[in-house]
N, C-alpha and C positions, 0 to 999 in steps of 0.2 A: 753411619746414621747421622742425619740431619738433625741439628737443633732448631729448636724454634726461632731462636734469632735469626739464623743462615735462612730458614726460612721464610719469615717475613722482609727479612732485606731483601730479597728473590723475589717478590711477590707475592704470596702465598699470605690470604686473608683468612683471618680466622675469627667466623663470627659469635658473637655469645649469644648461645643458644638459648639464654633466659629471657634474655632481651627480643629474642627472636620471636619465642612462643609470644610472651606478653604481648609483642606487637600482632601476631595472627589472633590472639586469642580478644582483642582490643577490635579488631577489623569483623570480625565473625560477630562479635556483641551488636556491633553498629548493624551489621547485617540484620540479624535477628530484631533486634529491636528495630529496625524499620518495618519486619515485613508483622512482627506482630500489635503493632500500629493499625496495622489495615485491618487486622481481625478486631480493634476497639481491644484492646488491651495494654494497658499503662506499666511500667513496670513496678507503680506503686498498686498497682490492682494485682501483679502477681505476688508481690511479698505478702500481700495482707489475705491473700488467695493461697497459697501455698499452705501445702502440708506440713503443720507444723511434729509430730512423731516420725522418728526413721522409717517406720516400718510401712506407716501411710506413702512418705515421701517415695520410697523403693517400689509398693504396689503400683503409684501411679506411674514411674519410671518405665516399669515394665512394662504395664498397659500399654505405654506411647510409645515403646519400641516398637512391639509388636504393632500397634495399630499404624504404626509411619510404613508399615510395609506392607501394608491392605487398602488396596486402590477402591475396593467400593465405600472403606471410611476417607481416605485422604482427597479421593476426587471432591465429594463435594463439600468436605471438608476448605479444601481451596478454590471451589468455584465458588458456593453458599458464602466462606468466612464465617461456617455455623459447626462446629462440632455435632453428627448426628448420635448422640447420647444413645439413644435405643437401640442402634445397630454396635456401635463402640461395647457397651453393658454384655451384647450377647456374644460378642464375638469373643472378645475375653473372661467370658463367664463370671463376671460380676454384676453386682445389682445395678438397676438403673442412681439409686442414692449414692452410690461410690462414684459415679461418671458424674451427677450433677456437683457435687461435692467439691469434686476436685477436676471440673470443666476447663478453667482457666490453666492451670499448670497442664492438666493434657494435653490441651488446645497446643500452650507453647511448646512442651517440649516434643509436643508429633512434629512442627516446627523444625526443630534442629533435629531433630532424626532424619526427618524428608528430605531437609538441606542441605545433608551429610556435611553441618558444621563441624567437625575434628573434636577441636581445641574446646567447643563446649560442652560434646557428648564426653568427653574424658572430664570435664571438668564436672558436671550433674554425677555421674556414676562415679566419682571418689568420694561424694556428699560434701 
């Protein structure tokens, strides 16, 4: 069996995987915040926009999963740059007040659901 030194004198790189993520997960942010830019949303309008209780934050989490995988929300969702709140409300069986409520945070995170950002859907569902 090889050690790690015999190793790296050989070749054999070995990268740190924390420094990896932070860097994917750094690259994915920049993504994300440009593209929800274009829908007019600042990332100080989502902190002040966010649900501030778990249970709200999770409901809407859900919502956005679901809804990033339902082409008659996210088409015009991404043509408009308009979240359609009364199809969004019915499809998920919540009130149209929960969808205007918490518009902004659904908007973004259907976002990285649709984007299949990784490193930020793991990062929103750990809280």
């Amino acid at each position: 069996m090889a050690s790690l030194d015999s190793m790296e004198e050989s070749g054999v790189q070995f990268q740190d995987e924390s420094r990896q993520s932070e860097n994917v997960l750094a690259i994915e942010i920049e993504e994300w915040k440009s593209t929800i830019e274009d829908f007019d949303i600042s990332l100080e309008q989502l902190i002040e926009e966010s649900p501030k209780h778990k249970d709200s934050r999770e409901r809407a989490i859900h919502i956005s999963e679901k809804s990033s995988k339902h082409k008659p929300i996210t088409i015009p969702l991404f043509e408009k740059k308009r979240l359609p709140i009364k199809l969004t409300a019915t499809y998920n069986n919540v009130s149209v007040k929960v969808i205007k409520g918490n518009k902004v945070f659904i908007t973004s995170t259907i976002i990285i659901f649709k984007n299949g950002l990784a490193s930020l859907i793991d990062w929103i569902k750990r809280g």
